[in-house]
N, C-alpha and C positions, 0 to 999 in steps of 0.2 A: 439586477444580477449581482449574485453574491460570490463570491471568490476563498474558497478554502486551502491554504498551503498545506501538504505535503509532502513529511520527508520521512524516505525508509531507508534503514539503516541495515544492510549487510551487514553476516558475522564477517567474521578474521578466521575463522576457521578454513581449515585445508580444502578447497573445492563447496566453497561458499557460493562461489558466485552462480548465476543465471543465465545463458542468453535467450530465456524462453520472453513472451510477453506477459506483463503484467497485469493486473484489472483489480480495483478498487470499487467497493460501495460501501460509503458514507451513510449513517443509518443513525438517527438524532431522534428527540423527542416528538420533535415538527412536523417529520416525514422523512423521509430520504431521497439519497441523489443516483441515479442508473447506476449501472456499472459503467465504468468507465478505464481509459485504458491510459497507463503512467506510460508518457511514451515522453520525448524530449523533442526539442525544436526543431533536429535535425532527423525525426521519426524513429525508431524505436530506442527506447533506452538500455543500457547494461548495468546489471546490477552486480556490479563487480565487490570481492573481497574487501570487508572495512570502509568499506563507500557509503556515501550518506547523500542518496539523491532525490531531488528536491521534485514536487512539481506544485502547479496551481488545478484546483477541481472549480469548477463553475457550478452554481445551483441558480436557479431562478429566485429562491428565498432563501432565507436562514434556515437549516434544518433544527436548529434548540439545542439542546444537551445534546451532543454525540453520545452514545451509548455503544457505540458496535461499529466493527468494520467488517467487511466481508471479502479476501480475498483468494485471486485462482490465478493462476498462469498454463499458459497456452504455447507449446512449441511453434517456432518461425515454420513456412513450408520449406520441406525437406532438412530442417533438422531437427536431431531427438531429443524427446522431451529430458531433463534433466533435474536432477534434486536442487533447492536452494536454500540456503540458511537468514533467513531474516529475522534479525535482533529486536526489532522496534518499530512502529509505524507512530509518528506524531505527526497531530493536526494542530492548526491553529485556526480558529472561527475569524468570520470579520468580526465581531463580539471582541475579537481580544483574549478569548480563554484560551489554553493550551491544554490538550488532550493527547493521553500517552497509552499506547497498546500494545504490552508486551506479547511479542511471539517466541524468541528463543526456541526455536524446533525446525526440523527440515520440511519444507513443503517438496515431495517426490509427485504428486500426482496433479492433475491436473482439475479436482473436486473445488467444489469452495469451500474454503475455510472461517469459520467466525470465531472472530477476538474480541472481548470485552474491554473496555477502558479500565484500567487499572493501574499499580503500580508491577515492575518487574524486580527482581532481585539485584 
């Protein structure tokens, strides 16, 4: 089992933040890792304004070169879905490489979204 860190970085903008859930998929040269959902220890996470929150993603193997991420978010039961602003999503491999995915844009719906590794402005 391989272990990939995980930190997404909320804008500073006015009504940035999220309390919807989140969901990542890891997508590498290798193969890829499910979707999977950034929640925290204490079960779901907040991605609040200018926050930069961390998690770990498990894969059975290395997934290679990241290449892509895929991400959606899903309103709690009983509340409304909500826009979010997310600045960046960076991985770090067990490998030791560091991979950077600019977003810079409001995700409002609940679709998936794909990022390409890159750099951001």
């Amino acid at each position: 089992m391989v272990k990939y860190e995980v930190a997404v970085t909320t804008s500073s903008l006015l009504q940035a933040t999220t309390t919807n859930n989140i969901f990542i998929k890891l997508v590498g040269t290798d193969g890829e890792r499910k979707r999977t959902w950034l929640k925290s220890i204490r079960g779901t996470a907040k991605f609040y304004l200018g926050a930069v929150s961390t998690f770990s993603v498990s894969c059975p193997t290395s997934l290679g070169k990241l290449v892509l991420i895929e991400v959606d978010k899903k309103p709690l039961p009983l509340f409304p879905e909500d826009a979010w602003f997310p600045n960046k999503v960076e991985v770090s491999s067990p490998e030791g490489d560091d991979y950077n995915f600019p977003i810079y844009r409001w995700i409002a719906d609940s679709g998936v979204h794909l990022f390409r590794e890159g750099t951001g402005l």
